[in-house]
N, C-alpha and C positions, 0 to 999 in steps of 0.2 A: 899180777892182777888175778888175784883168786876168783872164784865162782860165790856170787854171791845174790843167788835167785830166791826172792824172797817169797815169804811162804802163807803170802795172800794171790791166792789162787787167780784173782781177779785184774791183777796185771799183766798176764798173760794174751795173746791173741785171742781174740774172739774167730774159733774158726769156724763157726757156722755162718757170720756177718756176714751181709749179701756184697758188702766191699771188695772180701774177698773170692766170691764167686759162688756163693752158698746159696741152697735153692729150697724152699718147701716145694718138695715134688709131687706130695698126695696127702688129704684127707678126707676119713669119710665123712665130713659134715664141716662146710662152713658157712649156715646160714645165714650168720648176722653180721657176719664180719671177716676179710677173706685170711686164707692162713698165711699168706705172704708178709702179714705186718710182722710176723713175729722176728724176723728176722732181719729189721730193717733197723737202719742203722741210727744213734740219737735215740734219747728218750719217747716212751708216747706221749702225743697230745691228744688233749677232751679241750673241746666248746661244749657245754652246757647248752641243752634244747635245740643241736644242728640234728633233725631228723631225715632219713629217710626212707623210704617206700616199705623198711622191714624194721622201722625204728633207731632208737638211739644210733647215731654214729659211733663207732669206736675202732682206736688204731691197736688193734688185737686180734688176734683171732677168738672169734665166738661162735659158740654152735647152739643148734636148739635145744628145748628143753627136753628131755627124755621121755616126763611123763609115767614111769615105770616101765619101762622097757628097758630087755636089759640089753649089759653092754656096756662099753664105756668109746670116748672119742679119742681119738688120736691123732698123728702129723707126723709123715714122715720127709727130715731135713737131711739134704746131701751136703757134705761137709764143703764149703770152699777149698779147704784146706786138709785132709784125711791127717791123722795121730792119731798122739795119747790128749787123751782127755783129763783133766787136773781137775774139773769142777765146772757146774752149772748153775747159773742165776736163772731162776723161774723168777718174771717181773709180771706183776697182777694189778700194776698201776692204772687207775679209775674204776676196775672191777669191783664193785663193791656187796652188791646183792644178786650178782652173775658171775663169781668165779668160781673157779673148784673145789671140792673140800679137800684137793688130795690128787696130784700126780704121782707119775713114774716115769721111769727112760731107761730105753733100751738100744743098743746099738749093734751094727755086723760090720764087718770088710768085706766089700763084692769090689770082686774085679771085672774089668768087662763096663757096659752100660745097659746092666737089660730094665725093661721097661717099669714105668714107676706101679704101675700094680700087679707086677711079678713080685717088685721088693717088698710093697706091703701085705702079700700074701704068704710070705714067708715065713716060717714055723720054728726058727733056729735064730731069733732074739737072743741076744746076751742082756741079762739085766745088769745096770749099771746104778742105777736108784730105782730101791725097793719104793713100794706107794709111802707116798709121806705125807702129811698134810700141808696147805698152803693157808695163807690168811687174805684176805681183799686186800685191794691197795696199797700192795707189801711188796720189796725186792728180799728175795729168800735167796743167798746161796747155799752151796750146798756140796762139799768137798768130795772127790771122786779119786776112790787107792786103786787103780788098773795099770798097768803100764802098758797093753797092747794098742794095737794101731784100729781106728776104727776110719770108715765113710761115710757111714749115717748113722743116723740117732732118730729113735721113735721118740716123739712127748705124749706119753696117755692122760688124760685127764678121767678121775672117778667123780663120776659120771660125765659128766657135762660145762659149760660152762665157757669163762675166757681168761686166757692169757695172753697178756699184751706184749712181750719179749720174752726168748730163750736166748741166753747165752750160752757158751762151752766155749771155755778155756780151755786152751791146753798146748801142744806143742807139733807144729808140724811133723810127719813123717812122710819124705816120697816114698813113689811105688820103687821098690828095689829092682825091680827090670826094665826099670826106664834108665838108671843112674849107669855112668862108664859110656854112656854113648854121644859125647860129645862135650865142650865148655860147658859150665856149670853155672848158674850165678850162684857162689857158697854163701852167699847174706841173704837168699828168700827165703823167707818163712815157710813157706810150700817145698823148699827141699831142706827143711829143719832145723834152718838158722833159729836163733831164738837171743833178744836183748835182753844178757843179763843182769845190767843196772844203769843208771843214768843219771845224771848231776839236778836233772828237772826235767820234770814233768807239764808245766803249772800249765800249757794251753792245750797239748797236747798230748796221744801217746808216742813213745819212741818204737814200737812196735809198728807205725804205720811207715816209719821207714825203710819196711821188708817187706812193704806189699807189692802187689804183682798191680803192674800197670801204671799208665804216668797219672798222675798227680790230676785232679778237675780245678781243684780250690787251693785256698791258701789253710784250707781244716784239713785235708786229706796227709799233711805231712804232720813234721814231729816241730815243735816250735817252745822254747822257751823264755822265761821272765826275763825281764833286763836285769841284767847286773849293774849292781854298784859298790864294787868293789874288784881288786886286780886280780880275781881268777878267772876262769873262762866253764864253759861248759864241756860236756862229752858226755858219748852213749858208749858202752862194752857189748858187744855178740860175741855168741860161740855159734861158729861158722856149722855150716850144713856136717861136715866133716876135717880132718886135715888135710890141708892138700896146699897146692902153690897158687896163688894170685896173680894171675897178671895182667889187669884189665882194671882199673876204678870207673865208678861213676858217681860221683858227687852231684846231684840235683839239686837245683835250688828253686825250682819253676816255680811259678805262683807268689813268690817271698819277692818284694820290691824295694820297701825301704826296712827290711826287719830281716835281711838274709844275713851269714854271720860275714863277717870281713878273709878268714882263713879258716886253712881245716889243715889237718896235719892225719894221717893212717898211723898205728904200730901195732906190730901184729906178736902173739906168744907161736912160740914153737913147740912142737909136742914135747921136747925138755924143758919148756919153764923159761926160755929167754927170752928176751923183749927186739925184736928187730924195727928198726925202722920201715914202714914201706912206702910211706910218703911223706916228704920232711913238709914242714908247714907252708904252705900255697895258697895264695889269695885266691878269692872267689869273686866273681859278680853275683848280679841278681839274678832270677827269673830263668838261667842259664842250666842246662845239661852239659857238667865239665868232664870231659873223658880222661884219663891219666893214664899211659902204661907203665906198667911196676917189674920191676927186678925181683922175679923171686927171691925169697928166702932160701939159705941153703937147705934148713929141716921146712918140712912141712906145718903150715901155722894152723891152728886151731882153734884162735880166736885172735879180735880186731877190735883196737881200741880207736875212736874217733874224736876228736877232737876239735872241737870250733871255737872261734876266737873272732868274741870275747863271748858271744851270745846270738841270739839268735832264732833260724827257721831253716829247715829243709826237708825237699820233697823224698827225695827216695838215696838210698845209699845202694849200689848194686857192686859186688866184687864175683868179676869172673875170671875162673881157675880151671883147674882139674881137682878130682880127689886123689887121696894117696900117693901124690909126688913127693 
């Protein structure tokens, strides 16, 4: 089961998404619209002529006009999830004769929690996209060559204006003095699991199968198309690190009449072998199914899952150690 992470940057986790715990922590201007939308999950939506007390409604962040004054606006986002960053979608959907001619983004790693206008007073910005131009009512991405680990991300706008979503892709990285102190779950995205391909996508992503926390809806997990025909579905991870298993948790909450019927684990070893780690096991519905696992002799490094025939589920959690 080779590594086969494709190179549309945008299937990737969204780690700034408030799902994942990601926060617009400061900016200096959001008159017309607060900066929290930017981050929220789902497309924006416009009702035409819903006004209120400072005009147009919009699900974006907007600030005032400038006027000539200089300066530009900014928003500074703390990552749900802290990495490397692959790429960002500036989304400028409804903005039409109110957006930017032109951002940029910068990001740091702070360890610690100091306060949010300590961090936006901060003079040691890494820029990660130079200023570029944007178009109205455009989703723009915008590919990103860094490998280091960041926690937040500034969005500058030249001068003025709105944006109605930021995305940033990219891949989890824990704090490295958090890790070694205790079970692990080696499948969350937050300590650097990451789904390297999937048989479908069509309702949802398989990325939301590594999210931290249980499930609200029946959207919040990974669910796909019905089959019709005799294969079955599956998602591949490459775990937080290698290490031993021994803990499942197959989720299924939320999924009633569309959860799959079985699931089967098999895990690769850091040499390339295919181990079973859990032979194929019916599921219920709606159910949190707990499994305990037989390690591997070698340490596994990635997990293949498999559902049968099709399907929906909430969260997939495999807890371990690293380096067994």
């Amino acid at each position: 089961m080779g590594d086969s992470v494709t190179d549309d940057f945008t299937v990737l986790p969204d780690l700034a998404v408030r799902g994942l715990g990601g926060s617009v922590i400061w900016a200096n201007d959001e008159f017309f619209a607060e900066k929290e939308n930017l981050i929220s999950p789902g497309p924006a939506q416009y009702r035409p002529s819903t006004f209120g007390h400072k005009g147009q409604i919009y699900d974006g962040w907007e600030t005032r006009r400038h006027r000539g004054l200089p300066g530009d606006d900014s928003a500074v986002i703390r990552l749900g999830v802290p990495g490397v960053i692959r790429g960002v979608v500036v989304d400028t959907a409804w903005f039409t004769g109110n957006y930017p001619p032109a951002v940029s983004l910068s990001a740091l790693e702070i360890g610690g929690y100091p306060p949010a206008e300590e961090i936006a007073a901060r003079t040691d910005w890494v820029p990660l996209l130079d200023r570029v131009e944007v178009s109205g009512d455009s989703r723009t991405p915008f590919p990103i060559a860094d490998d280091r680990r960041w926690t937040h991300v500034r969005l500058t706008m030249h001068p003025d204006g709105g944006v109605a979503r930021l995305r940033v892709h990219g891949e989890g990285r824990p704090d490295p003095e958090l890790l070694g102190l205790g079970p692990l779950d080696l499948a969350a995205i937050e300590n650097g699991a990451l789904v390297l391909d999937c048989s479908n996508r069509f309702y949802s992503s398989p990325n939301q199968l590594l999210y931290p926390g249980l499930a609200r809806v029946m959207g919040d997990g990974w669910e796909t198309a019905r089959r019709r025909d005799d294969g079955n579905d599956w998602v591949r991870i490459k775990l937080a690190g290698p290490g031993a298993i021994r803990l499942a948790e197959i989720d299924t909450s939320c999924f009633l009449g569309n959860s799959p019927g079985a699931a089967r684990l098999t895990g690769v070893t850091t040499d390339g072998t295919e181990v079973e780690l859990l032979p194929r096991t019916n599921l219920l519905p709606d159910t949190r199914h707990r499994f305990a696992l037989a390690p591997a002799a070698a340490s596994v490094e990635e997990v293949r899952l498999d559902i049968y025939p099709d399907g929906g589920l909430a969260r997939l959690r495999l807890f371990g150690e690293l380096g067994a």
